[in-house]
C-alpha positions, 0 to 999 in steps of 0.5 A, a space after each residue: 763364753 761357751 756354756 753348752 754342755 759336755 755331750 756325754 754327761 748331756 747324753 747321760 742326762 737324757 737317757 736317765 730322764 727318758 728311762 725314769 719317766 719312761 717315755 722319749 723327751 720331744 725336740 732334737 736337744 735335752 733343751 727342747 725337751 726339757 723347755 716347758 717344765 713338763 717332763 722335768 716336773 714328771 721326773 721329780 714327781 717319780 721320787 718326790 710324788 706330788 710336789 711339783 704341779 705342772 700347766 700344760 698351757 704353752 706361753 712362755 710365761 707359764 712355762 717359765 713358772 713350771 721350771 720354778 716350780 721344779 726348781 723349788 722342789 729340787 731345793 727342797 728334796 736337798 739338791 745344793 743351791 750352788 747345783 741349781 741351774 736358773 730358769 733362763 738357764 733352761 728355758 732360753 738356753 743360756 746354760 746348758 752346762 748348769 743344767 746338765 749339772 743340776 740333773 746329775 746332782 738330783 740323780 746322785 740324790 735318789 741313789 741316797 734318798 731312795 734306797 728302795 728305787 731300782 729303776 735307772 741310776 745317773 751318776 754315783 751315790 753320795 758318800 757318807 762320812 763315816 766317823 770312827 771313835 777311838 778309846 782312850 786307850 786305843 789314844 793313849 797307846 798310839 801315843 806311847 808308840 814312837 813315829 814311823 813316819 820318815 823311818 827307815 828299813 830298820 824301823 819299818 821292817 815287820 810292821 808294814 808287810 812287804 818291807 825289807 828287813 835291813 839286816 838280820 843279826 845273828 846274836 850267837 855271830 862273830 860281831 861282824 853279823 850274818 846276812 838277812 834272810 832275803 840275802 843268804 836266798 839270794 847266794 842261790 842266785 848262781 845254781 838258779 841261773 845254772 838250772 836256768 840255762 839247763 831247762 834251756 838247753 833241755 827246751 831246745 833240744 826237745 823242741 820237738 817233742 810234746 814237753 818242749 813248751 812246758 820245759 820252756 816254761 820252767 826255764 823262763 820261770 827259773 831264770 825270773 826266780 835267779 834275777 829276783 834273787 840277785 835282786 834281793 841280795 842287791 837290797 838286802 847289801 844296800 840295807 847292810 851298808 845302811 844298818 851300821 850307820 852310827 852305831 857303835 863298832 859293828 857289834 849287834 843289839 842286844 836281845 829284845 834291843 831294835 835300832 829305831 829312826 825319828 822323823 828327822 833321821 835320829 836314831 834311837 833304841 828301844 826294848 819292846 819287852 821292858 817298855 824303854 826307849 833310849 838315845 844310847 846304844 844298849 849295854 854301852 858306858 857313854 852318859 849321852 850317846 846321842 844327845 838324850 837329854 841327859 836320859 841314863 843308859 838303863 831301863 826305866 822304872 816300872 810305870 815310867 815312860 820317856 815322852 818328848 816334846 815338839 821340840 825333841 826334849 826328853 821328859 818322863 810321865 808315870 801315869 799311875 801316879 799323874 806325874 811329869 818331869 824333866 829328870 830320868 826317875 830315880 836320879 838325884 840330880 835336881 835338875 836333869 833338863 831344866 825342868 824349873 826347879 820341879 824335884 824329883 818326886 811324885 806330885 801330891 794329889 790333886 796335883 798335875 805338872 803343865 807348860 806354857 807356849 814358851 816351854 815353862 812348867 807350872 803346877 795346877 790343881 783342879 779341885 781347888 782351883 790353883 795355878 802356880 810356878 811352885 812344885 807344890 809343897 815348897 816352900 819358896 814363895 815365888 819360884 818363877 813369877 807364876 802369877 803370884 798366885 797365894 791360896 787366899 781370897 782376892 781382894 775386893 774387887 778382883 775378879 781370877 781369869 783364865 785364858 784360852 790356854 790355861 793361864 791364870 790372869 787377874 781383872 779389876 772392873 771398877 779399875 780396869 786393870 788387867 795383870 799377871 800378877 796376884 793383887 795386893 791387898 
């Protein structure tokens, strides 16, 4: 296997090496110059002064301690070991290529190293990892905002710049709508190229005089600004073809409304002044206009909002009070999705409503340390199996786990018995 190295980055070596030591390495190749230990110990020496001790003696095996002896330094001043050449590597030329490696990785290390060197440079600086910290509010508040990610025009139009607006409603029009913006400049497009060929005509019968170059130059750009015109008509009609897709009739959003996409194409609205988010079209009569998990066509109450699993299914989360449930608030259903049997209240305090990996909600209480299936408060004595757990004192011998996800298990040692369930006395 051929193991020489590129010329250019050995070029780039030995240019650097003759540069810092500021004299020309001996021999025709890097190898030769390089052999003795010598000049790669004075190099080092120049940003790690003193720690390589070099022998001027020229029998091999005295040259072959002198690139140890850099090799050693180089590993100490942070060169990785993987960068690291060897010493028949070098001195016997069996591969050049890891030592053209090991030099440019020492170069990168002096840009970092040290910052007060302003001789030659090899290869670029390290870069650092930079960390950023998000608040707790920063976190939570991109948390509420629903995903951009897969959405189209109508979604993206106003928060990355540059995006087309599908199409612009005009909330006093008949309810057919009015064009966007982009689309009412592009029915210019016609006068654009009429001026176009104007400026030409005026170019070419002035050719001789000292405007015809400028009056060239406003045709060409006249007839740049007709051809984006068309252009943008041509979206903005794509984008109007696309904007009433699922939506019912062709009557416009209400005011505050906008028509949002989720990862997998579903379109949802949401009200950025009322905080709402909703499957249903706003201001229509339909139970469920799109699946929404039984979600009420209506804005939510103050302090509410609608958050959804990985699997799409609804809930709702008031962070002032710490609760979470199935049921759109305010509703007397006792069950809105299958929230195991959780009623439609605030939980007490203490308390905070969690999931299993398999979708079941139970209830946990921190300062006491309780975990249970029961909406806390009932007065069911096992509204699903949930570990069984009682507020009293375990049994001689039975020890309460927990595992990596929270679940509450029971351990006999003397028993070696493993359960779910609470023992009995």
């Amino acid at each position: 296997m051929d193991r020489s190295a590129d010329p250019d980055a050995e070029a780039e070596a030995r240019i650097w090496i003759e540069g810092v030591i500021d004299h020309e390495l001996s021999g025709d190749t890097l190898q030769e110059g390089l052999k003795s230990g010598i000049a790669l110990g004075e190099l080092i020496n120049v940003f790690s002064p003193g720690s390589v001790k070099t022998s001027t003696r020229t029998i091999s095996i005295v040259q072959r301690e002198n690139i140890s002896k850099c090799l050693r330094a180089l590993r100490k001043f942070g060169v990785a070991e993987y960068e690291l050449f060897g010493t028949n590597d070098l001195f016997d030329g069996k591969d050049m290529r890891a030592v053209v490696t090991t030099i440019h990785a020492f170069g990168r290390l002096v840009q970092d190293k040290c910052p007060d060197y302003d001789g030659p440079t090899l290869g670029r600086k390290v870069v650092k990892k930079t960390k950023i910290v998000f608040t707790k509010e920063q976190l939570a508040q991109a948390a509420s905002q629903p995903s951009l990610f897969n959405a189209g025009p109508k979604a993206m139009a106003g928060v990355i710049p540059g995006t087309i607006a599908a199409v612009t409603m005009d909330q006093t029009a008949p309810s057919t709508g009015t064009r966007s913006a982009a689309a009412a400049g592009a029915s210019s497009a016609p006068e654009a190229s009429e001026a176009a060929a104007a400026a030409a005509a005026a170019a070419a019968s002035g050719a001789g005089d000292d405007g015809a170059a400028a009056d060239a130059e406003e045709a060409s750009a006249a007839e740049t600004g007709a051809a984006k015109a068309v252009d943008a008509e041509g979206e903005a009609t794509q984008a109007a073809a696309g904007a009433d897709e699922g939506a019912p009739g062709t009557k416009t959003l209400p005011a505050g409304w906008e028509a949002m996409e989720t990862d997998d194409g579903r379109t949802y609205y949401y009200n950025a002044e009322e905080e709402v988010t909703q499957w249903d079209f706003p201001g229509t009569d339909a139970a469920d206009a799109g699946g929404a998990d039984g979600a009420e066509d209506k804005p939510l109450p103050a302090g509410w909002e609608a958050m959804e699993t990985d699997d799409g299914r609804t809930y709702y989360y008031n962070a002032e009070e710490e609760v979470t449930q199935w049921d759109f608030p305010g509703t007397d259903a006792a069950d809105a999705g299958g929230a195991d049997g959780a009623e439609d209240k605030p939980l007490p305090a203490g308390w905070e409503a969690m999931e299993t990996d398999d979708g079941r909600t139970y209830y946990y209480n921190a300062e006491e340390e309780v975990t249970q299936w029961d909406f806390p408060g009932t007065d069911t004595a096992d509204a699903g199996g949930a570990d069984g757990a009682e507020d009293k004192p375990l049994p001689a011998g039975w020890e309460a786990m927990e595992t990596d996800d929270g679940r509450t298990y029971y351990y006999n040692a003397e028993e070696e018995v493993t359960q779910w369930d609470f023992p009995s006395a």
